[in-house]
C-alpha positions as CSV (number, residue, x, y, z in Angstrom):
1,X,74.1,-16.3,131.6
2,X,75.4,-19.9,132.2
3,X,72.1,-21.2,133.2
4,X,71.1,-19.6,129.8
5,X,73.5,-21.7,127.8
6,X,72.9,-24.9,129.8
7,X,69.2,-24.4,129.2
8,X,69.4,-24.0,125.5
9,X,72.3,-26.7,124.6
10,X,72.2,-29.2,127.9
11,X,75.4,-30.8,128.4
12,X,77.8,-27.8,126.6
13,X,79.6,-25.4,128.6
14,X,79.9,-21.8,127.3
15,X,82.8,-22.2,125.4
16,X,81.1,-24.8,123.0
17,X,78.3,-22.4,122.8
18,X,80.4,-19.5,121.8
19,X,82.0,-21.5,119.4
20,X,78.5,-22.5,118.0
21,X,76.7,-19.2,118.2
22,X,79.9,-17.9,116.1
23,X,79.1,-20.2,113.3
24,X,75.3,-19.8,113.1
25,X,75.3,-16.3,112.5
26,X,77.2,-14.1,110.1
27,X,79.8,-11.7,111.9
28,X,77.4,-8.7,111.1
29,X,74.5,-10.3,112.4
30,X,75.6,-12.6,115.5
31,X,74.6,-11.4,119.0
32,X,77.1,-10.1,121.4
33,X,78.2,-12.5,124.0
34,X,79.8,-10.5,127.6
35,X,81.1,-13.4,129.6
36,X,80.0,-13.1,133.7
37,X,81.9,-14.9,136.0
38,X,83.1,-15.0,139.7
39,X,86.5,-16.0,138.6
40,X,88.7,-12.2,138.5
41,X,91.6,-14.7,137.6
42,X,93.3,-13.2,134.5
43,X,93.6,-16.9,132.9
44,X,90.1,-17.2,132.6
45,X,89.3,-13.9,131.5
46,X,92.0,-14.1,128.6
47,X,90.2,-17.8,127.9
48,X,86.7,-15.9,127.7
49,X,87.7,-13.8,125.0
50,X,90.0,-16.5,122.9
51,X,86.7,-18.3,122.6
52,X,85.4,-15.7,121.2
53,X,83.6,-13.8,123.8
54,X,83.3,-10.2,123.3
55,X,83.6,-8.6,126.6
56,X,84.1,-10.2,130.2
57,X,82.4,-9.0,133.2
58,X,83.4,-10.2,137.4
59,X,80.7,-10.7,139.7
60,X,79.8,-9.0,141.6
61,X,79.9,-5.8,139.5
62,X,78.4,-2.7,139.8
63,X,77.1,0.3,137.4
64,X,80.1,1.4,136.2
65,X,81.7,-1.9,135.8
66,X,78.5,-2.9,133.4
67,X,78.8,0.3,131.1
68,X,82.2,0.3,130.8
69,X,81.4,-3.5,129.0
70,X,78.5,-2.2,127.3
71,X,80.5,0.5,125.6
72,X,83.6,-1.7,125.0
73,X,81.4,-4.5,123.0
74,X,78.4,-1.9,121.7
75,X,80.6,1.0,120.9
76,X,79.4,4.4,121.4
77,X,75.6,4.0,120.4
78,X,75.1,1.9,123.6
79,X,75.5,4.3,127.1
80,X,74.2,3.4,130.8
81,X,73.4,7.0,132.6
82,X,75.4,5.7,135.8
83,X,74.9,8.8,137.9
């Protein structure tokens, strides 16, 4: 995913892109943005999300780890069959 932002908007970090995604689309209407980092730190997570970032997800992650994101930031209409 950060390769993804540096690709579209070279020389911003996520955090500017968040903060420019946010104001190019109506609430409704604006994709939803899962933050995926190495960093477990509890700082950085909490950063994540007060830049707007719906969900945050650790690498490495597994199955359960992923839908439990899923659902948290897609509600109920999004489910991974993780048996």
């Amino acid at each position: 995913m950060w390769s993804c932002w540096t690709s579209i908007s070279p020389g911003t970090d996520g955090f500017e892109t968040v903060g420019a995604i946010r104001k190019a689309w109506p609430s409704g209407e604006r994709p939803r943005i899962i933050a995926l980092s190495a960093d477990d730190d509890a700082q950085v997570k909490q950063r994540c999300l007060e830049a707007g970032m719906d969900g945050f997800l650790c690498k490495p992650f597994d199955l359960h780890a992923l839908s439990a994101v899923l659902e948290q930031t897609h509600g109920s209409a999004f489910q991974v069959d993780t048996r």
